[in-house]
C-alpha positions in Angstrom: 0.0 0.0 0.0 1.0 3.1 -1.3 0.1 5.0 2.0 1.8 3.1 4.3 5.4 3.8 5.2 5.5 1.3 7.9 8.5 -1.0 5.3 9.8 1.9 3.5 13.6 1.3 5.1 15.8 0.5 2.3 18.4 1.8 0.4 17.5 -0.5 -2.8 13.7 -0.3 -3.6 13.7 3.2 -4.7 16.9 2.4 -7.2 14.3 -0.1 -8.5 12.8 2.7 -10.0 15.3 3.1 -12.2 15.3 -0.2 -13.4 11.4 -0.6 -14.0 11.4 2.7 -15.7 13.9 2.2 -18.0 12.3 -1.0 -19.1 8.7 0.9 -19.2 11.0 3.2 -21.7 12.0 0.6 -23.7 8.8 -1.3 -24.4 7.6 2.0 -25.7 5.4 3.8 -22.9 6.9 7.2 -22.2 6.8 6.9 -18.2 9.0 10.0 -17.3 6.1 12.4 -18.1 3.9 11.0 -15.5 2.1 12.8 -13.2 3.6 11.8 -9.6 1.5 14.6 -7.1 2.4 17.2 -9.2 5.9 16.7 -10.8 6.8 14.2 -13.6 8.4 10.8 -12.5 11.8 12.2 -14.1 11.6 15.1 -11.5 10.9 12.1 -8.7 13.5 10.0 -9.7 16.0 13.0 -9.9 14.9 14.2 -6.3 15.8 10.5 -5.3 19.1 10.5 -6.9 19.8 13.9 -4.9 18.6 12.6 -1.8 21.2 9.8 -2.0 23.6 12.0 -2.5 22.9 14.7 0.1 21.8 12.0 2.6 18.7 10.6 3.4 16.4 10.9 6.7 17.2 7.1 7.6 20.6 6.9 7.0 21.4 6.8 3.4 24.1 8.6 2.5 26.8 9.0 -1.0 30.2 8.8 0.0 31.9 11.9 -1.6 35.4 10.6 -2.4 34.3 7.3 -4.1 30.8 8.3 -5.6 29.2 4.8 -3.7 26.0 4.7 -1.5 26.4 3.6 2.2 23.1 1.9 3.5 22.2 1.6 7.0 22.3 -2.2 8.7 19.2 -4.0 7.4 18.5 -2.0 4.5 18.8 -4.2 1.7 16.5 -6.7 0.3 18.5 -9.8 2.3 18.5 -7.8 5.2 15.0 -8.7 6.3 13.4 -10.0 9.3 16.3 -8.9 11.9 17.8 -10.4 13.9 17.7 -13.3 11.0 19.3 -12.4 7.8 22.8 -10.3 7.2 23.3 -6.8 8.5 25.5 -5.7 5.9 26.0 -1.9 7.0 28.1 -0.2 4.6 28.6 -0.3 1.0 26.8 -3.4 -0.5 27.8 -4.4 -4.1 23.9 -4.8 -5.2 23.7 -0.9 -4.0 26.1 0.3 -5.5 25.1 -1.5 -9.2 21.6 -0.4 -9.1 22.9 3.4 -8.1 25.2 3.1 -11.1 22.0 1.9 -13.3 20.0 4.9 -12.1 23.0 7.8 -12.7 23.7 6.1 -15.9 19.2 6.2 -16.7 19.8 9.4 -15.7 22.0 10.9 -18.0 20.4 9.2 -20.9 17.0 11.0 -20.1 18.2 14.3 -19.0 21.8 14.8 -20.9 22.6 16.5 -17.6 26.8 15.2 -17.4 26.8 15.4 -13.8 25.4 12.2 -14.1 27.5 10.3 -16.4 30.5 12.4 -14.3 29.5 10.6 -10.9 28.7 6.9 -12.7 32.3 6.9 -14.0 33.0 7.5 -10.5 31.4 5.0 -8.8 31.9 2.5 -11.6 35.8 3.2 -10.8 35.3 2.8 -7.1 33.7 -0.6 -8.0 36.9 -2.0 -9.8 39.0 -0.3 -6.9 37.2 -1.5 -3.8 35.5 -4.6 -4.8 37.3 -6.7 -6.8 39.3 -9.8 -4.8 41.1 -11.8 -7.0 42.8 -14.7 -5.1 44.9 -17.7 -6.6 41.7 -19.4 -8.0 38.9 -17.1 -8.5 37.9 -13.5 -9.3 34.8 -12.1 -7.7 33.4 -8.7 -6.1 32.9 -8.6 -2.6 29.3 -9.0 -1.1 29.9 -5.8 1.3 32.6 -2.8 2.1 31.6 -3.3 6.0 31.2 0.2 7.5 29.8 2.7 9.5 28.0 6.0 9.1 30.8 7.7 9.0 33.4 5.9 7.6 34.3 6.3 3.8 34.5 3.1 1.6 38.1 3.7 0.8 38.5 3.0 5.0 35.5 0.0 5.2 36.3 -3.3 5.3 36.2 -5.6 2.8 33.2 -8.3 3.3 35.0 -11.0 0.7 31.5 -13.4 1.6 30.9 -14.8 -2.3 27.1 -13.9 -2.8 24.8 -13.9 -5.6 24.1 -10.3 -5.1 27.7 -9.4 -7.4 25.6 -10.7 -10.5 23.9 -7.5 -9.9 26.6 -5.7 -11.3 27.4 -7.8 -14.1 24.0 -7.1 -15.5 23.7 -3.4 -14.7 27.2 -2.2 -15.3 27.4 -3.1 -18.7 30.5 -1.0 -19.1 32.9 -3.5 -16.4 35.9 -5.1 -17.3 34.4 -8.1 -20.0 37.8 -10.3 -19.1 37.1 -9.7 -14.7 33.2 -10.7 -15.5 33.7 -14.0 -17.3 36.1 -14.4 -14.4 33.2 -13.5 -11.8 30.5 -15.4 -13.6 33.1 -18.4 -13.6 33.6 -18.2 -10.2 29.8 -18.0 -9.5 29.1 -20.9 -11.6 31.6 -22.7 -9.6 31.0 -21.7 -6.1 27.0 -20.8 -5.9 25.7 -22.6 -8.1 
């Protein structure tokens, strides 16, 4: 329900937007010009983009120097049902692809550079901060384990192999092609 906030905590469902939009755009129904209370969805979807990086009222929060999103703990869509489920507070890979997704959406629909500026960034702090390569296999790491106020290039790496990394494989479509046959290997391998 629409009016109910009680299960609005999460740093991923509104990057969904993105997503859906974009595949609203390409089946041919011009979404962006919708009437959301007053503004077009483009203006909504920019104020959430904004909001990410300015900082939310629950905790979200861009990280300046590296361009990705810090979430709160239980703010992701296997965070559920605490205390079951994984905290993950900090930088979460699936975050982190879908915010790339949405400044990448972004730029196509509004030309505005900013956009493509600040994807480059974060899909530059992805390679940097994500990536483990060890003797055998090549994936991303599930989490960059942090607090409020600690910037990615200080969080810990969470090197837990988790399906979430295929995220960014199919939403980063500009990453490495030789390190994601190496991650999808590895996937294959050890998840599936």
């Amino acid at each position: 329900n629409g009016d109910d906030n009680a299960n609005r905590e999460t740093s991923d469902a509104p990057l969904w937007m993105f997503v859906v939009s974009n595949d609203l755009l390409n089946n041919n129904i011009d979404i962006l010009k919708k009437d959301c209370k007053g503004r077009p969805l483009i203006n909504v979807l920019i104020s959430i983009a904004d909001n990410y990086i300015n900082g939310t009222v629950n905790g979200i929060i861009m990280d300046h120097e590296s361009g990705l999103i810090f979430s709160p703990s239980h703010f992701t869509w296997m965070d559920t049902n605490y205390p079951a489920g994984t905290p993950r507070e900090g930088y979460p890979i699936e975050i982190q692809a879908l915010w790339y997704f949405s400044l990448t959406f972004l730029y196509k629909n509004t030309n505005n550079k900013k956009w493509k500026e600040l994807a480059k960034q974060v899909q530059d702090s992805i390679m940097k901060y994500f990536v483990i390569k060890d003797q055998k296999y090549t994936y991303f790491a599930d989490n960059l384990k942090a607090d409020k106020n600690t910037q990615a290039s200080d969080a810990i790496s969470d090197d837990s192999l988790r399906c979430n990394q295929l995220f960014a494989v199919t939403l980063i479509p500009d990453l490495d092609k030789n390190i994601c046959k190496k991650i999808l290997s590895s996937c294959e391998q050890l998840l599936v």
